[in-house]
Residue frames as a rotation matrix with the C-alpha (Angstrom) as fourth column:
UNK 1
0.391 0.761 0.517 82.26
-0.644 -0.175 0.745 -23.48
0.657 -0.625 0.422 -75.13
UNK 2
-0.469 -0.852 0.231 83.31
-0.790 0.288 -0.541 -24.98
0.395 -0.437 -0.808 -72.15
UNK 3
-0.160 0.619 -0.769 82.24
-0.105 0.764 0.637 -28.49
0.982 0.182 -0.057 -70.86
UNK 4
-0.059 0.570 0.820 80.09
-0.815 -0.501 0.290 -28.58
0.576 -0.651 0.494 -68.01
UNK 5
-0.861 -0.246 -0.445 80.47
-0.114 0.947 -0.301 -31.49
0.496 -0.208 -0.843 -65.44
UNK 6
-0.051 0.856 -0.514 78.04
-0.224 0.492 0.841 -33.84
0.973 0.158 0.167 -64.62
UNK 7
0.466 -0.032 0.884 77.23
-0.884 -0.052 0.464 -34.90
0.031 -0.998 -0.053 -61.11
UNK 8
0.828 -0.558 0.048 78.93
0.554 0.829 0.078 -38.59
-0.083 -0.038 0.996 -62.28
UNK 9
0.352 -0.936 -0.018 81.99
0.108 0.060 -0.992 -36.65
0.930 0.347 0.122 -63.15
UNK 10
-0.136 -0.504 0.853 82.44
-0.645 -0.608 -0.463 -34.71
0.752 -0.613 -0.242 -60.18
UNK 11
0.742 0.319 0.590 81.24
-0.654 0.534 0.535 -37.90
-0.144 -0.783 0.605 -58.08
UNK 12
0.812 -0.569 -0.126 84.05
0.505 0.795 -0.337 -39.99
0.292 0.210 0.933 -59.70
UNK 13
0.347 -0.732 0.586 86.59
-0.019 -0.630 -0.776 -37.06
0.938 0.258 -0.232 -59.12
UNK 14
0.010 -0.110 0.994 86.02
-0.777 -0.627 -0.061 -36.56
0.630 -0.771 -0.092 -55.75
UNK 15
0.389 0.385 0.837 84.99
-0.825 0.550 0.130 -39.72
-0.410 -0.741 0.532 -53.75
UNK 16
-0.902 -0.382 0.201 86.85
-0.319 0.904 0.284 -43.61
-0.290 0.192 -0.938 -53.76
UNK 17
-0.712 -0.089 -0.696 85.61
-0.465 0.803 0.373 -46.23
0.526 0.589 -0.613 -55.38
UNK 18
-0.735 0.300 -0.608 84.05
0.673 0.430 -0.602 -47.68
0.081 -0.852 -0.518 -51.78
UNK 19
-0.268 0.858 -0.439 82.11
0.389 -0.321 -0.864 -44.43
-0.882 -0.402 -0.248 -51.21
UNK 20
-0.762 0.220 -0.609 80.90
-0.589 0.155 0.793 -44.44
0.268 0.963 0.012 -54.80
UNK 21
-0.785 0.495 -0.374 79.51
0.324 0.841 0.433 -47.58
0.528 0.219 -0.820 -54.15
UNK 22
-0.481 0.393 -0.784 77.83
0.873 0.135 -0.469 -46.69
-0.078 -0.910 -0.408 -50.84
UNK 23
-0.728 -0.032 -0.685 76.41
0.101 -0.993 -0.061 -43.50
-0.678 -0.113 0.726 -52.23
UNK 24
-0.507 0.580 -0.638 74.78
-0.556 0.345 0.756 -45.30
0.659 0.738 0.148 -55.33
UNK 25
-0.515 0.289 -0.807 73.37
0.758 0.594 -0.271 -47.77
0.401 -0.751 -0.525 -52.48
UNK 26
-0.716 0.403 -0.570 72.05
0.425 -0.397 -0.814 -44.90
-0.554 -0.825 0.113 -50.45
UNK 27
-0.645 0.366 -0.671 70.36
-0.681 -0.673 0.288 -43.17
-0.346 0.643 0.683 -53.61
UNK 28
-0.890 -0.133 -0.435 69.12
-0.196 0.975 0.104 -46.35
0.411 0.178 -0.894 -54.49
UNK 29
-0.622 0.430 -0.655 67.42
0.764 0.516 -0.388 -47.01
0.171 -0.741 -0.649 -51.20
UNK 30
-0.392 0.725 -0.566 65.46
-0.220 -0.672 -0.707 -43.14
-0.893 -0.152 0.423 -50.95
UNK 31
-0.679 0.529 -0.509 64.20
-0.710 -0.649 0.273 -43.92
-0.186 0.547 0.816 -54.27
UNK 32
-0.865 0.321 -0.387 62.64
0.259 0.944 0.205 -47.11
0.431 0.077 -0.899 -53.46
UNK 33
-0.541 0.693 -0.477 60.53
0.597 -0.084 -0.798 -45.30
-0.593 -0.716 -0.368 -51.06
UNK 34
-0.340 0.581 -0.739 59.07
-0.571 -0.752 -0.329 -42.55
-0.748 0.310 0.587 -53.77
UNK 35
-0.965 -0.215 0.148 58.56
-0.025 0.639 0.769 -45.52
-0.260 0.739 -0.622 -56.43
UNK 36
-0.364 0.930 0.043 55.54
-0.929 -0.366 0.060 -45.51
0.071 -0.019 0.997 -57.97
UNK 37
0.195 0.485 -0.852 53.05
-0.324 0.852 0.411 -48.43
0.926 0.196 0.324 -57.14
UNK 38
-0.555 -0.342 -0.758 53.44
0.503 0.589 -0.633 -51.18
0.663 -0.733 -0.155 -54.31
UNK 39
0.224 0.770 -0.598 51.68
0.780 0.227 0.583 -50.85
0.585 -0.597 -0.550 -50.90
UNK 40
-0.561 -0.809 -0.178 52.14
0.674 -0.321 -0.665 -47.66
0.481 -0.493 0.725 -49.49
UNK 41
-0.154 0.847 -0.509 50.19
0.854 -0.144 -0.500 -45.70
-0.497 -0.511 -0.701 -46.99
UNK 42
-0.088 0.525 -0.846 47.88
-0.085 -0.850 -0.519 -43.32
-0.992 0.026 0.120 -48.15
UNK 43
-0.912 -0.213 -0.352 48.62
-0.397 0.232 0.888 -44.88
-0.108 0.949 -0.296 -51.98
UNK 44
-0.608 0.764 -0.217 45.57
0.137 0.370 0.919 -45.76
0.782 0.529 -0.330 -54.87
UNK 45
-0.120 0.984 0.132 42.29
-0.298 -0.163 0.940 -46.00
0.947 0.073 0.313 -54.06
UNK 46
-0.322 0.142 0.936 41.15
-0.945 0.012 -0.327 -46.25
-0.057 -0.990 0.131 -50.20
UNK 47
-0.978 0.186 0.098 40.26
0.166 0.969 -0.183 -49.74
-0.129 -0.163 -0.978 -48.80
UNK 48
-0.346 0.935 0.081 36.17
-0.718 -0.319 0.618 -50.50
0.604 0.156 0.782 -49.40
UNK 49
-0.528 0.013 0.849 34.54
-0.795 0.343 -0.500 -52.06
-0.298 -0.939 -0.170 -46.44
UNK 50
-0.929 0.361 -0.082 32.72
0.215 0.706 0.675 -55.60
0.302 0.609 -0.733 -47.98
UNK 51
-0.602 0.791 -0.113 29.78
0.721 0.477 -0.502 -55.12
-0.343 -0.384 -0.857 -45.87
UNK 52
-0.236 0.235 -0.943 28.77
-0.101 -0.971 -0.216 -51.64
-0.967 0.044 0.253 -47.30
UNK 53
0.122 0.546 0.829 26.35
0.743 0.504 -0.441 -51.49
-0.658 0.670 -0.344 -50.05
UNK 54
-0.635 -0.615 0.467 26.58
0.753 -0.357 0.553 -49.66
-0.173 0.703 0.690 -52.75
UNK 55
0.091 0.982 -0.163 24.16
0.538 -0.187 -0.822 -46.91
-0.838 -0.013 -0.546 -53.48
UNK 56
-0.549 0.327 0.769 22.72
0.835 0.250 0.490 -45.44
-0.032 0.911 -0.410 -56.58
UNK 57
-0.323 0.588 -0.741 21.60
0.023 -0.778 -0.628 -42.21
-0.946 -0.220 0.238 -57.62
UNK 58
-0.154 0.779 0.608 18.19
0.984 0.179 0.020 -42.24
-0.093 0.601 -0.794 -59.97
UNK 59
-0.709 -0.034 -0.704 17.89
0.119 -0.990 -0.072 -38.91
-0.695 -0.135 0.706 -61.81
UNK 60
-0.858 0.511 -0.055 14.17
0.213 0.451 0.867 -39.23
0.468 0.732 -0.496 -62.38
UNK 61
-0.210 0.621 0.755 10.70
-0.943 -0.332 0.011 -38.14
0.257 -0.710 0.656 -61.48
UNK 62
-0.552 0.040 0.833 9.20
-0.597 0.678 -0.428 -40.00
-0.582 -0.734 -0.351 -58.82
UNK 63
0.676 0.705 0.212 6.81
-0.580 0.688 -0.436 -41.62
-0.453 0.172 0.875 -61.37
UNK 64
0.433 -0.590 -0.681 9.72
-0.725 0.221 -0.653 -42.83
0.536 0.776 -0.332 -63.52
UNK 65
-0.471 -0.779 0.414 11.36
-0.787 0.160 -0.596 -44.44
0.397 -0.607 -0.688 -60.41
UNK 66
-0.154 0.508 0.847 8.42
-0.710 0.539 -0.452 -46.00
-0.687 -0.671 0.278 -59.34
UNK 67
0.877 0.363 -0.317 7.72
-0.476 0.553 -0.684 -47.63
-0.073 0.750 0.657 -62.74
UNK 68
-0.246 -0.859 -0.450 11.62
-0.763 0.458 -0.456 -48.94
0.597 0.231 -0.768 -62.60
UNK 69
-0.696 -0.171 0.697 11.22
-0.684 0.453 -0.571 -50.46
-0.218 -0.875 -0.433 -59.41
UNK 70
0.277 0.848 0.452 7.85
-0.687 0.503 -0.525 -51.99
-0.672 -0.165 0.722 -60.15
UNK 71
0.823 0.012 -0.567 9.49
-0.477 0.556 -0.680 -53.62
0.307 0.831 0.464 -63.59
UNK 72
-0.291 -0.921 0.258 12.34
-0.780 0.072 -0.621 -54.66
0.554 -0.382 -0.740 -61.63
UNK 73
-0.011 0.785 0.620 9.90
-0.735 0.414 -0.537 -56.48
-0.678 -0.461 0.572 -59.42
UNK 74
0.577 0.716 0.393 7.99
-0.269 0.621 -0.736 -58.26
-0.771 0.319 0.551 -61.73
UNK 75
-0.360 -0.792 0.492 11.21
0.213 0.444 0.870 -58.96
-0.908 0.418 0.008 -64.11
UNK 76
0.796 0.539 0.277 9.91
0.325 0.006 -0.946 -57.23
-0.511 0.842 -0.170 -67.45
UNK 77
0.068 -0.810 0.583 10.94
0.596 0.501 0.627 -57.50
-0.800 0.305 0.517 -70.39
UNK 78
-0.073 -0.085 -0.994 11.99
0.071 -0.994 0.080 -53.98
-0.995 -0.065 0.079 -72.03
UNK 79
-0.970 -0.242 0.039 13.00
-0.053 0.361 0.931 -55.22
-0.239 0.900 -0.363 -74.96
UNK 80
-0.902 0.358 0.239 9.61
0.413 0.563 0.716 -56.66
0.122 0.745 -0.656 -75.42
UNK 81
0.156 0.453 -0.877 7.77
0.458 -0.820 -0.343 -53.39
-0.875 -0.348 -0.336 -73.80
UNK 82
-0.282 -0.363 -0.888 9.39
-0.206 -0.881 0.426 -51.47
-0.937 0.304 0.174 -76.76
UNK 83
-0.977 0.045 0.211 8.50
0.215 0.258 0.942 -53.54
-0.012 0.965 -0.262 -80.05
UNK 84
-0.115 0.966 0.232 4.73
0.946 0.178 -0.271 -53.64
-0.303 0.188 -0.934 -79.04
């Protein structure tokens, strides 16, 4: 079977020493820009504004909701709602 060259062989065959270098140097420098991580636009999760509140979605009938809110309120204790 014959042997199949590599893009290093056929880069060492063809090109000096100098533009070797300066070829590894350009390759180098485009894949810094696809890299994963680091600050790049449009990269991870979107900026969150501080002053925006979070909101909450309650999948509950309205009496259920109201009883949260009202124990929320008045700080009860569930724990000690459930033993009685």
């Amino acid at each position: 079977m014959k042997r199949l060259k590599t893009n290093d062989d056929l880069i060492k065959e063809l090109l000096t020493p100098e533009e070797q270098a300066e070829l590894k140097a350009e390759v180098q420098k485009e894949v810094e820009k696809y890299k994963w991580g680091g600050a790049r636009k449009n990269s991870g999760r979107k900026a969150i504004d501080e002053s925006k509140v979070l909101k909450f979605t309650k999948r509950l009938s309205e009496k259920e909701a109201l009883f949260i809110d009202y124990a929320r309120a008045h700080n009860l204790n569930y724990d000690d709602l459930m033993q009685g």
